[in-house]
VOGUVEX-124494 format. One record per atom (N, C-alpha, C): residue number from 1; residue in three letters; atom name; y, z negated, x. Coordinates in steps of 0.001 Angstrom, whole numbers, plus 500000, padded with zeros to 6 digits. Each point is the difference from the previous one (the first is absolute). Example, Ala and Ser with C-alpha at 12.3 -4.5 7.8 and 13.67 -1.06 7.14 Angstrom:
BEGIN
REC 1 ALA N 494310 492200 513190 $
REC 1 ALA CA 501190 500000 499110 $
REC 1 ALA C 501200 500000 500900 $
REC 2 SER N 501050 500720 499650 $
REC 2 SER CA 501190 499940 500820 $
REC 2 SER C 501090 499270 499230 $
***
This chain:
BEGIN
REC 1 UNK N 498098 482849 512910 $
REC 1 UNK CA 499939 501445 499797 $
REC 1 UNK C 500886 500394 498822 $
REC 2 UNK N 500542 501028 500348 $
REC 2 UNK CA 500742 500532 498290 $
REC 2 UNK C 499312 500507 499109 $
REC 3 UNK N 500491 500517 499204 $
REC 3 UNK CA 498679 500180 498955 $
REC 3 UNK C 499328 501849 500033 $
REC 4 UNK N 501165 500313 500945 $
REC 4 UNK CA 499483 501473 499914 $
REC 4 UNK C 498500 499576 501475 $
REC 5 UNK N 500822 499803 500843 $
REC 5 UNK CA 498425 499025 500888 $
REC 5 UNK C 498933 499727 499320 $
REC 6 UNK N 500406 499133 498861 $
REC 6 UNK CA 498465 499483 499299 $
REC 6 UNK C 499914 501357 499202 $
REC 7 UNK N 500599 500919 499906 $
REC 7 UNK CA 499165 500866 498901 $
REC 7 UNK C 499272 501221 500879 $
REC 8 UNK N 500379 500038 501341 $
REC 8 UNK CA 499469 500845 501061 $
REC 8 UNK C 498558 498896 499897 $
REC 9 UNK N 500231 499309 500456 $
REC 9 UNK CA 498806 499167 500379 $
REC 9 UNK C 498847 499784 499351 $
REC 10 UNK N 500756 499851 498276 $
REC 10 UNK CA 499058 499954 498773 $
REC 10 UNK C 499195 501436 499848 $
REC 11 UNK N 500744 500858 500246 $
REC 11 UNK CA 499596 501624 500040 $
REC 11 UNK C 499309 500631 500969 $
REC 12 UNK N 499903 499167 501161 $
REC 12 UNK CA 499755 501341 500941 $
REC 12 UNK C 499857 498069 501129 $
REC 13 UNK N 498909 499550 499480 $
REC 13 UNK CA 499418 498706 500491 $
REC 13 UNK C 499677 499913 501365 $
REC 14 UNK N 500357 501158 500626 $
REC 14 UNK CA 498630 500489 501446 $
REC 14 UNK C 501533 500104 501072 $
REC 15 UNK N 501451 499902 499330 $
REC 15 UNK CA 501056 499704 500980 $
REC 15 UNK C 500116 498969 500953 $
REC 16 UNK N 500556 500426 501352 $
REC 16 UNK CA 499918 498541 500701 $
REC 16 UNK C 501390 499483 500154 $
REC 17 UNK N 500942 499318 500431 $
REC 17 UNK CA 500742 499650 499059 $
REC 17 UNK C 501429 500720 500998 $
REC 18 UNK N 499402 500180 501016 $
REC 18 UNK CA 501018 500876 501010 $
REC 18 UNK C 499959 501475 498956 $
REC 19 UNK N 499310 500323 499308 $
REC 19 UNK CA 499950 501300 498966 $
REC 19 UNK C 501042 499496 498868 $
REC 20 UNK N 499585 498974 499970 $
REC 20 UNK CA 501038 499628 498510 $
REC 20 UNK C 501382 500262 500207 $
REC 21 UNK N 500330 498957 501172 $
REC 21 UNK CA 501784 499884 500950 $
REC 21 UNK C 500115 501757 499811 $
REC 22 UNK N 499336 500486 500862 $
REC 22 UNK CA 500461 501257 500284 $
REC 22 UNK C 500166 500684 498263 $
REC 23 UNK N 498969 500073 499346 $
REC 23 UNK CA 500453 500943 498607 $
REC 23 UNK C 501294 499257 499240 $
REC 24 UNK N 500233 498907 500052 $
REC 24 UNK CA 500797 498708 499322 $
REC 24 UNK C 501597 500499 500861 $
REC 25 UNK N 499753 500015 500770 $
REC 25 UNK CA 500940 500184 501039 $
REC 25 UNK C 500993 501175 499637 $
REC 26 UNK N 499252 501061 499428 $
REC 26 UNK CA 501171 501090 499827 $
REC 26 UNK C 500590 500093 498930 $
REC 27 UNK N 499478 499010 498922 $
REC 27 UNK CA 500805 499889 498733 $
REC 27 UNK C 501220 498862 500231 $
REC 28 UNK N 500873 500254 498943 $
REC 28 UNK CA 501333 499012 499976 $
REC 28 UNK C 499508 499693 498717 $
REC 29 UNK N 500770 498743 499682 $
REC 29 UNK CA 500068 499335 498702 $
REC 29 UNK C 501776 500762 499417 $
REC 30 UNK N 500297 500311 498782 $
REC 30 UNK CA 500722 499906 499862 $
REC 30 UNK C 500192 499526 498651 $
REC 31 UNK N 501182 499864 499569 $
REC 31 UNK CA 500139 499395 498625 $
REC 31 UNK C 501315 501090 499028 $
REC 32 UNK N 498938 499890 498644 $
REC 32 UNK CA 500433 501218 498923 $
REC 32 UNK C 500789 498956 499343 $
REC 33 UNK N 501114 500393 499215 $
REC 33 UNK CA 500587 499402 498728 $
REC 33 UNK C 499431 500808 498679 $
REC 34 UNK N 500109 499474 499390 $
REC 34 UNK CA 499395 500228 498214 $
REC 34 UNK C 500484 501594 500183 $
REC 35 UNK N 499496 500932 499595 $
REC 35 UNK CA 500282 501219 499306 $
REC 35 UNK C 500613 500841 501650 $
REC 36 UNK N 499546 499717 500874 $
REC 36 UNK CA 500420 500728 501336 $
REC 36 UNK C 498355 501170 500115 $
REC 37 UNK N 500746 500565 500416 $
REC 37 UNK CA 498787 501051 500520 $
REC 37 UNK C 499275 500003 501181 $
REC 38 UNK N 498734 500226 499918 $
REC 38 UNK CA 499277 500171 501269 $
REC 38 UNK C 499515 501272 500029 $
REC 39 UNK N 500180 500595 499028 $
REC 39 UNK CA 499756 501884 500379 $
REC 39 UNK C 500865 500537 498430 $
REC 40 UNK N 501090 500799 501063 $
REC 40 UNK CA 500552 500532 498664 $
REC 40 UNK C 499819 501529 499742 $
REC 41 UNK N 499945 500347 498839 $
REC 41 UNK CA 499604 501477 499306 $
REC 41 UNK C 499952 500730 500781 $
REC 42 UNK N 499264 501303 500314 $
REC 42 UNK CA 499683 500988 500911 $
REC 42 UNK C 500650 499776 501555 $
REC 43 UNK N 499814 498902 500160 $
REC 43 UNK CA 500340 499921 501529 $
REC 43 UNK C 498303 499675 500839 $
REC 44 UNK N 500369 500512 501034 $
REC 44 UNK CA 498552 499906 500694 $
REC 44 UNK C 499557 497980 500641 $
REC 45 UNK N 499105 499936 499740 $
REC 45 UNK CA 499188 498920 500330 $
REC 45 UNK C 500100 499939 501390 $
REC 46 UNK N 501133 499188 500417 $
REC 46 UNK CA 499738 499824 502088 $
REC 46 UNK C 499464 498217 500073 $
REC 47 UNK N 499468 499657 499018 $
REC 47 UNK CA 499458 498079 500020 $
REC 47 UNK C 498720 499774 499316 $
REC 48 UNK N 499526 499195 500135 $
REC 48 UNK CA 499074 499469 498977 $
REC 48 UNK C 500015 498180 499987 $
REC 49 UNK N 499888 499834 499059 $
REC 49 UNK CA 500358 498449 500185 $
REC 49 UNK C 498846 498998 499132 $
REC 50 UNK N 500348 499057 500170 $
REC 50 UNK CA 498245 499140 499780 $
REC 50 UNK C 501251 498604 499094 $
REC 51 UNK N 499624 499835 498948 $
REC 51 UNK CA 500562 498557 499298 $
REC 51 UNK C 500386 499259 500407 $
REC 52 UNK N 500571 498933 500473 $
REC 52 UNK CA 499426 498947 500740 $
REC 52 UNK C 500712 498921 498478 $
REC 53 UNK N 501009 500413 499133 $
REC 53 UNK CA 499952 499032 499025 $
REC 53 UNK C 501544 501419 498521 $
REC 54 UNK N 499295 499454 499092 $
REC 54 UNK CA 500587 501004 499282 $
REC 54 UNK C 499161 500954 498993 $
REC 55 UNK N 500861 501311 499648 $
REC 55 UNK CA 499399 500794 499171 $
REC 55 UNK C 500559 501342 500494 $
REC 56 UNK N 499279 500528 500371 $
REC 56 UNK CA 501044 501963 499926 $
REC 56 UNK C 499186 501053 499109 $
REC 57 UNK N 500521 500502 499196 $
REC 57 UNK CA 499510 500777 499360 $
REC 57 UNK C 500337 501320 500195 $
REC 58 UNK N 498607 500824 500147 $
REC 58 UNK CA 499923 501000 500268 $
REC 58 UNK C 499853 501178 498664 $
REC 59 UNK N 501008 501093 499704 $
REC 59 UNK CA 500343 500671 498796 $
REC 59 UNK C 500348 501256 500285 $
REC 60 UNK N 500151 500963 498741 $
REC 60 UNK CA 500797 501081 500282 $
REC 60 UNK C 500137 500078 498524 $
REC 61 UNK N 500918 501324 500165 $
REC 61 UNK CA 500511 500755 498608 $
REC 61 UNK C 499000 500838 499551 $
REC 62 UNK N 499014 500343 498651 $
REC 62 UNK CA 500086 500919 499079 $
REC 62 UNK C 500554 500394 498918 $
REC 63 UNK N 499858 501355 499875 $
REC 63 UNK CA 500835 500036 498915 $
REC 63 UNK C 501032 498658 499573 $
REC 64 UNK N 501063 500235 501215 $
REC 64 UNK CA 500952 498453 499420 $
REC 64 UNK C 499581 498680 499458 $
REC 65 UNK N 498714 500160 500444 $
REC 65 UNK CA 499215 498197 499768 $
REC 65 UNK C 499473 499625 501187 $
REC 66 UNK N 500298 498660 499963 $
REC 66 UNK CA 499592 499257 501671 $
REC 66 UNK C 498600 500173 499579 $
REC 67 UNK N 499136 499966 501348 $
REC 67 UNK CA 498555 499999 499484 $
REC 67 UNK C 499983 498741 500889 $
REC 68 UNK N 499186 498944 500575 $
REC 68 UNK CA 500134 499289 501091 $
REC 68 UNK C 498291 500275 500125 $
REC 69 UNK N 499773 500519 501322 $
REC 69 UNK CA 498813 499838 500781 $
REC 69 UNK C 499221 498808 500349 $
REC 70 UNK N 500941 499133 500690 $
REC 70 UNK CA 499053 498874 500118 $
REC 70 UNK C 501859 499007 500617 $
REC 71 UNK N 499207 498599 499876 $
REC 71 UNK CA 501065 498611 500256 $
REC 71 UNK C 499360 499761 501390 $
REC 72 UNK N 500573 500302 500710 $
REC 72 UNK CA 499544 498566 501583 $
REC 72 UNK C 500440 499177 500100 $
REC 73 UNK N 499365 498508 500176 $
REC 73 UNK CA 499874 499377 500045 $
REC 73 UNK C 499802 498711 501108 $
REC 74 UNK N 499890 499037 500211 $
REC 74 UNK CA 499891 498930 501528 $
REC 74 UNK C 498595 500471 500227 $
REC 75 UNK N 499690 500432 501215 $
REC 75 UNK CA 498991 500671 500372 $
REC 75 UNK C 499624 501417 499846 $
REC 76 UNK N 500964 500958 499239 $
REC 76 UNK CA 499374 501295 500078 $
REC 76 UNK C 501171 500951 500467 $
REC 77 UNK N 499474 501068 500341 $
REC 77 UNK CA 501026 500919 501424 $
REC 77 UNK C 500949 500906 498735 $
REC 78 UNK N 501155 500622 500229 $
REC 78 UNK CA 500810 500473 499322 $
REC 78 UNK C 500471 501248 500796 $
REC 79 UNK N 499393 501337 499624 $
REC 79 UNK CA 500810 501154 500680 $
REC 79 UNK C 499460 501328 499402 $
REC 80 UNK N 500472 500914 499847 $
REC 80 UNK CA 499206 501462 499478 $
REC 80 UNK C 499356 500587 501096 $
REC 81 UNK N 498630 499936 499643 $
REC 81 UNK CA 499195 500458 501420 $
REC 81 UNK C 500229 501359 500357 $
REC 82 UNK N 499993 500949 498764 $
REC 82 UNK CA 500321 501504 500191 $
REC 82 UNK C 501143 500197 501214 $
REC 83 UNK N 501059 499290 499429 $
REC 83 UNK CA 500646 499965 500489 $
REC 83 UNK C 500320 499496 501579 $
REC 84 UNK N 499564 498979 500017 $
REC 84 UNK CA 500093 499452 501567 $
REC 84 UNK C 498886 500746 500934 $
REC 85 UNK N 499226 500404 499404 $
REC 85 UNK CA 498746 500625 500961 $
REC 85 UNK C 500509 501880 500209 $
REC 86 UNK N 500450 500561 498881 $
REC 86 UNK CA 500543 501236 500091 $
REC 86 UNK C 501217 500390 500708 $
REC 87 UNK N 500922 498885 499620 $
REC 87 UNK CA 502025 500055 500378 $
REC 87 UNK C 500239 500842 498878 $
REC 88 UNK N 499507 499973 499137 $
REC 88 UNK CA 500579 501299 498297 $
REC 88 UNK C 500392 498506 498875 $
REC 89 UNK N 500922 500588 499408 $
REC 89 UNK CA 501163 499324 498827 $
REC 89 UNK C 499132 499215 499218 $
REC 90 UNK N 500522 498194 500081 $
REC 90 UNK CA 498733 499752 499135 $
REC 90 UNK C 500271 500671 498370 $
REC 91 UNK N 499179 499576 499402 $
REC 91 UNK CA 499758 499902 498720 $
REC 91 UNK C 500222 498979 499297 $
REC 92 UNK N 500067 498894 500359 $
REC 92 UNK CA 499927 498646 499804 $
REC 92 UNK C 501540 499136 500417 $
REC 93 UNK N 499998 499264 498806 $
REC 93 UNK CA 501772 498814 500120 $
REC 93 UNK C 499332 498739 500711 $
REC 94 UNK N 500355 498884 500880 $
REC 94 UNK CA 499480 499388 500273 $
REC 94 UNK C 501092 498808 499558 $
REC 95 UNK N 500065 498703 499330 $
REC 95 UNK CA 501137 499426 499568 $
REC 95 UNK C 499366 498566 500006 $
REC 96 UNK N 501189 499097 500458 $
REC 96 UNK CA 499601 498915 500046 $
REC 96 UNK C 500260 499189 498655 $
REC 97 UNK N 498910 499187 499147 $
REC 97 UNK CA 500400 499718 498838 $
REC 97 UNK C 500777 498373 500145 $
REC 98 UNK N 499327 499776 500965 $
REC 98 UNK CA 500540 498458 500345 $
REC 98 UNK C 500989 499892 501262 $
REC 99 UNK N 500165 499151 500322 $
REC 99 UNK CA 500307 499902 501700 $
REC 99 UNK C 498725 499821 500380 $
REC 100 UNK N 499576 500625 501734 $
REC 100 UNK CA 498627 500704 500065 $
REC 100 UNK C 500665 499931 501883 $
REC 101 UNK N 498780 498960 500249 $
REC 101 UNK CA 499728 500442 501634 $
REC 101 UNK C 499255 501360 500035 $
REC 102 UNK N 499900 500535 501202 $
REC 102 UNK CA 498952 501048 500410 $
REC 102 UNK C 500098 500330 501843 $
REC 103 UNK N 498772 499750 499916 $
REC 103 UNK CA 499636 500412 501444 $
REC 103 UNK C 500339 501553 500106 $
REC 104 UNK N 500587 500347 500953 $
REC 104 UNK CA 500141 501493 500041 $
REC 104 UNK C 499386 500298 501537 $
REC 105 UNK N 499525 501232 499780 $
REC 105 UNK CA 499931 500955 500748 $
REC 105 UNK C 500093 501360 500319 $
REC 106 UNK N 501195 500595 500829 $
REC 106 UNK CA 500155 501116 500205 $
REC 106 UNK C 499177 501072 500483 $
REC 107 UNK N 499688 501586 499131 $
REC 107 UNK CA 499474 500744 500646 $
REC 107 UNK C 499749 499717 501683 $
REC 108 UNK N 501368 499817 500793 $
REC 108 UNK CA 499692 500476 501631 $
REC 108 UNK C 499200 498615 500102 $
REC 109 UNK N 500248 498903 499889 $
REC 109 UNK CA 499277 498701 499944 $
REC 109 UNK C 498658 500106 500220 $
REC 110 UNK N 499802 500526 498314 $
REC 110 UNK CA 498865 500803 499956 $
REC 110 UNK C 498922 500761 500801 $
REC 111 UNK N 500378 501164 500506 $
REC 111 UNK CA 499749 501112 500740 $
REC 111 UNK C 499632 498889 501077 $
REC 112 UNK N 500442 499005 500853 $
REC 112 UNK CA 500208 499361 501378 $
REC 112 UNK C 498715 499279 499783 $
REC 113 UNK N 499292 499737 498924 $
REC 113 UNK CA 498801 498967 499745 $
REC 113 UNK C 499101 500596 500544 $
REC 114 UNK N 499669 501524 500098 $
REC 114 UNK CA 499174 500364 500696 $
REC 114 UNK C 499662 499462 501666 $
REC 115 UNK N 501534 499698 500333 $
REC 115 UNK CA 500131 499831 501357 $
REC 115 UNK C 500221 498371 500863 $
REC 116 UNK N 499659 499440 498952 $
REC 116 UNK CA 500228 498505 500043 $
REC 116 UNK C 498590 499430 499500 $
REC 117 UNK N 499191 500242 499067 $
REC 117 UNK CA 499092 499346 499632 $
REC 117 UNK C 498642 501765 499986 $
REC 118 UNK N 499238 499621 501018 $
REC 118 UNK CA 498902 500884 500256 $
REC 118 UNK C 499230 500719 498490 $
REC 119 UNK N 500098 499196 499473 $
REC 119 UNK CA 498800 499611 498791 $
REC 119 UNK C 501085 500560 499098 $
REC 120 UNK N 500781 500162 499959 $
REC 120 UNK CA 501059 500735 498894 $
REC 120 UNK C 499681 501137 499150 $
REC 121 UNK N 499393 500916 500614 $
REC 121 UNK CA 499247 500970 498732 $
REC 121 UNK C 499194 499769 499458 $
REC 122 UNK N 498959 499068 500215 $
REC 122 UNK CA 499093 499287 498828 $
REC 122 UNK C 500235 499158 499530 $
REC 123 UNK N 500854 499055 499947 $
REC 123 UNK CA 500578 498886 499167 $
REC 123 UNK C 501309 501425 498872 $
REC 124 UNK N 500487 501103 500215 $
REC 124 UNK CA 500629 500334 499622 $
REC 124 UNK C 499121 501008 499099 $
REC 125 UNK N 499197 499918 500276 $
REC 125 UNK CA 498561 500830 499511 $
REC 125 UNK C 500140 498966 498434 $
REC 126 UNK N 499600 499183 500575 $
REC 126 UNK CA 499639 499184 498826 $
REC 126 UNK C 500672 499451 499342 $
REC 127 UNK N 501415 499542 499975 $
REC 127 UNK CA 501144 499951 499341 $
REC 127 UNK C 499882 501283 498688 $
REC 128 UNK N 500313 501309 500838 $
REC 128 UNK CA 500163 501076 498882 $
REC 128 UNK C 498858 499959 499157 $
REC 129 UNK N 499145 499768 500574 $
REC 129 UNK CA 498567 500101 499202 $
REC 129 UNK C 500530 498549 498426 $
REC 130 UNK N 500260 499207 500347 $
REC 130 UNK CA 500375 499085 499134 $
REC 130 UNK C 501016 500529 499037 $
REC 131 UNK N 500751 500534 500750 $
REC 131 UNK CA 500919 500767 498937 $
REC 131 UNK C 499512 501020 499186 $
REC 132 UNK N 499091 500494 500357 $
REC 132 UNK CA 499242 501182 499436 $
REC 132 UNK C 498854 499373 498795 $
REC 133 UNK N 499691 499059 500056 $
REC 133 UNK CA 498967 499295 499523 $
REC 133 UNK C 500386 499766 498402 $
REC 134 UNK N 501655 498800 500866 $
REC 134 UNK CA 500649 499765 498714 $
REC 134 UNK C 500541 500726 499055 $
REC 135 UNK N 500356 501202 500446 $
REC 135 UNK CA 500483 501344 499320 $
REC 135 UNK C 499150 500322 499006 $
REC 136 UNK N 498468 500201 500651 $
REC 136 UNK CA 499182 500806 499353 $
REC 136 UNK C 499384 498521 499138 $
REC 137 UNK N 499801 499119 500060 $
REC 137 UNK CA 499605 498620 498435 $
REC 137 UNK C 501051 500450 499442 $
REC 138 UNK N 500879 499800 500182 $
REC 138 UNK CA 501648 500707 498954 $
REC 138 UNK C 499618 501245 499189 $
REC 139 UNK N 499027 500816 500378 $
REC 139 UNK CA 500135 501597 499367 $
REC 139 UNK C 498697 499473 499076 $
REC 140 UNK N 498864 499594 500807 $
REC 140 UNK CA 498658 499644 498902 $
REC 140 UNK C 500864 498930 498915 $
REC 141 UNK N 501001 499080 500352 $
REC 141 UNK CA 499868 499231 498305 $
REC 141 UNK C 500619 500610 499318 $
REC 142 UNK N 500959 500865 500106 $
REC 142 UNK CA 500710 501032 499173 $
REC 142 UNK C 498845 500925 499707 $
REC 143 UNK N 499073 500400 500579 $
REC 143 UNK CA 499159 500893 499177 $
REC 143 UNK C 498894 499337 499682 $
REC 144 UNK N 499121 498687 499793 $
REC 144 UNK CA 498778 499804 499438 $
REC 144 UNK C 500300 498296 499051 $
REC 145 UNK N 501596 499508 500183 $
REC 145 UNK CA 499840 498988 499099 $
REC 145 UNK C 501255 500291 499267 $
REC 146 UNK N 500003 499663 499054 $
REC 146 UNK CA 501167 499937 498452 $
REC 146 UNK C 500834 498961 500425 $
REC 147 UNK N 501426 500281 499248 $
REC 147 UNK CA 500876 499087 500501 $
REC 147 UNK C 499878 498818 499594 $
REC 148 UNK N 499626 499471 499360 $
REC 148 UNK CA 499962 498285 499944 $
REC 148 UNK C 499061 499861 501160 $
REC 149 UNK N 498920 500522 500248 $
REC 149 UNK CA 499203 499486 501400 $
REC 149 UNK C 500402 499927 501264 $
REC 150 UNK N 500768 501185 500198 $
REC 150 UNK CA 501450 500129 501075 $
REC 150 UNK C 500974 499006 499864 $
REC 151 UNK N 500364 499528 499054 $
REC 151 UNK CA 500921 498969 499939 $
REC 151 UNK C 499232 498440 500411 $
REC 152 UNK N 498779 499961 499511 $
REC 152 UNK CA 499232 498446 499864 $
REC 152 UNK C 499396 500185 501869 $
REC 153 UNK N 500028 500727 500735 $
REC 153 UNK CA 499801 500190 501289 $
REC 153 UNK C 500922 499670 500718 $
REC 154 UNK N 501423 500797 499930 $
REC 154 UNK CA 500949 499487 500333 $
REC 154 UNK C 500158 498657 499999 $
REC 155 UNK N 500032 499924 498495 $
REC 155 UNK CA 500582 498793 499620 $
REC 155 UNK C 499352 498905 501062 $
REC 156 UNK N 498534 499832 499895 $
REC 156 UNK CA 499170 499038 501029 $
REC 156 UNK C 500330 500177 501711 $
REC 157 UNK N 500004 501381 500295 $
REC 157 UNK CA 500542 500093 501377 $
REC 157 UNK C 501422 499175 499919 $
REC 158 UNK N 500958 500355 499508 $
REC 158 UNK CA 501715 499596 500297 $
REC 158 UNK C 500443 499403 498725 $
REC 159 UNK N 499175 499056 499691 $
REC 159 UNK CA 500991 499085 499141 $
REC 159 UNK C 501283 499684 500313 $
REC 160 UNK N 500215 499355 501200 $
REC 160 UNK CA 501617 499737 500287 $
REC 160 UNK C 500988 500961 499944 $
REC 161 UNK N 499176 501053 499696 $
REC 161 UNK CA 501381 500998 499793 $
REC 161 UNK C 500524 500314 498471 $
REC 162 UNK N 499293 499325 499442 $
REC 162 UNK CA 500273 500123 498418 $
REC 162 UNK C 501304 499285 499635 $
REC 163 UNK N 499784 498774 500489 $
REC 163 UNK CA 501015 499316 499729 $
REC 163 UNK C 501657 500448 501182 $
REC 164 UNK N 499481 500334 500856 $
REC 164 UNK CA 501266 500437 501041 $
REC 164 UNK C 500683 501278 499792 $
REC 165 UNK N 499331 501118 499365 $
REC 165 UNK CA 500682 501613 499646 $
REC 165 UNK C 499868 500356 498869 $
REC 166 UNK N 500767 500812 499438 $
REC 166 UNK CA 500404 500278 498424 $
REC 166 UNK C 498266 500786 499851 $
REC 167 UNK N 499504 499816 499158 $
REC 167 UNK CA 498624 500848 499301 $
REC 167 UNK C 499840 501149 500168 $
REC 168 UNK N 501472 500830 499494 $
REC 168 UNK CA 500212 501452 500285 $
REC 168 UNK C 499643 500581 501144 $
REC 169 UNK N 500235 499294 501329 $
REC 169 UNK CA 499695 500217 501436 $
REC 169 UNK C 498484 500014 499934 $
REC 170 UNK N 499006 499143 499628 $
REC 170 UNK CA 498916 500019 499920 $
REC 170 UNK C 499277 500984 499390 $
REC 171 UNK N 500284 499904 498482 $
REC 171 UNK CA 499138 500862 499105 $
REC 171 UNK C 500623 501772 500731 $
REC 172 UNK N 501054 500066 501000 $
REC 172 UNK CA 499924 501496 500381 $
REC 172 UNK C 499334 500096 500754 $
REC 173 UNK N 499594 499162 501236 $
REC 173 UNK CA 498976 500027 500522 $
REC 173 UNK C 498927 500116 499775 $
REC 174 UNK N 499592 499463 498704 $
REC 174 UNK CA 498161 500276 499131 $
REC 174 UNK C 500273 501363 499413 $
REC 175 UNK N 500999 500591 499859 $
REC 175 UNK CA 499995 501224 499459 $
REC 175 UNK C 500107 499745 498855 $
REC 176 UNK N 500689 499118 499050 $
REC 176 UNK CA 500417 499827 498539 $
REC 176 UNK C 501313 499917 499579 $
***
């Protein structure tokens, strides 16, 4: 299985594996070079893509300072949801920090899952719901823990990323 397979599988355990082929099926692998883009400045979101080895970091401009939102990582999906779910300009830089596989999948790809795998709006149910989840732990530790506790969380979730991305990338993410 590839690993986006095992992460359908790990996620959403109740797939049979003709579900897997078929969701697996409409993504491509492709491969980023260091500092290539996977979503560039106010252009609309037509992909969403899943790790399969690498780093892309997801950012924008304030006031002329990168802020970075969040790093994806081997195992986690990479795309501006506003964006891909609306078709409106993301907000968000998407940049590869390393050389960086990624499973892709295109909006129409997309759209066709309905029509290939039955079960597609509740597995897609619950995808967003995950995204929504992780969003909202993101908003409670910014509002009920202090930044060293935000950092010592992190830190225990993604150690390996300490040593692999400059600090700066991180501590903008904790909001420091």
């Amino acid at each position: 299985m590839t690993e986006l397979e095992n992460y359908l599988a790990f996620h959403f355990g109740d797939l049979s594996v003709e579900e897997l082929q078929q969701i697996a099926g409409c993504f491509e692998l492709i491969k980023l070079p260091k500092d290539a883009y996977f979503l560039e400045p106010g252009e609309k979101s037509d992909k969403m893509g899943f790790v399969r080895s690498g780093f892309l970091r997801m950012y924008t401009f304030i006031e002329e300072k990168e802020v970075t939102q969040w790093i994806s990582m081997q195992g986690y999906f990479a795309f501006d949801l506003a964006s891909f779910i609306f078709a409106e300009p993301s907000r968000w830089v998407i940049q590869a920090l390393t050389a960086t596989e990624v499973y892709v999948i295109t909006q129409a790809q997309y759209a066709k899952l309905a029509d290939r795998v039955p079960r597609w709006s509740e597995i897609e149910k619950q995808l967003l719901m995950k995204c929504f989840v992780m969003l909202e732990d993101r908003i409670f530790s910014h509002l009920a823990y202090s930044a060293e506790d935000r950092y010592q969380m992190f830190f225990d979730k993604y150690k390996t990323l300490f040593n692999q991305l400059p600090l700066h990338y991180i501590a903008s993410i904790l909001g420091m």
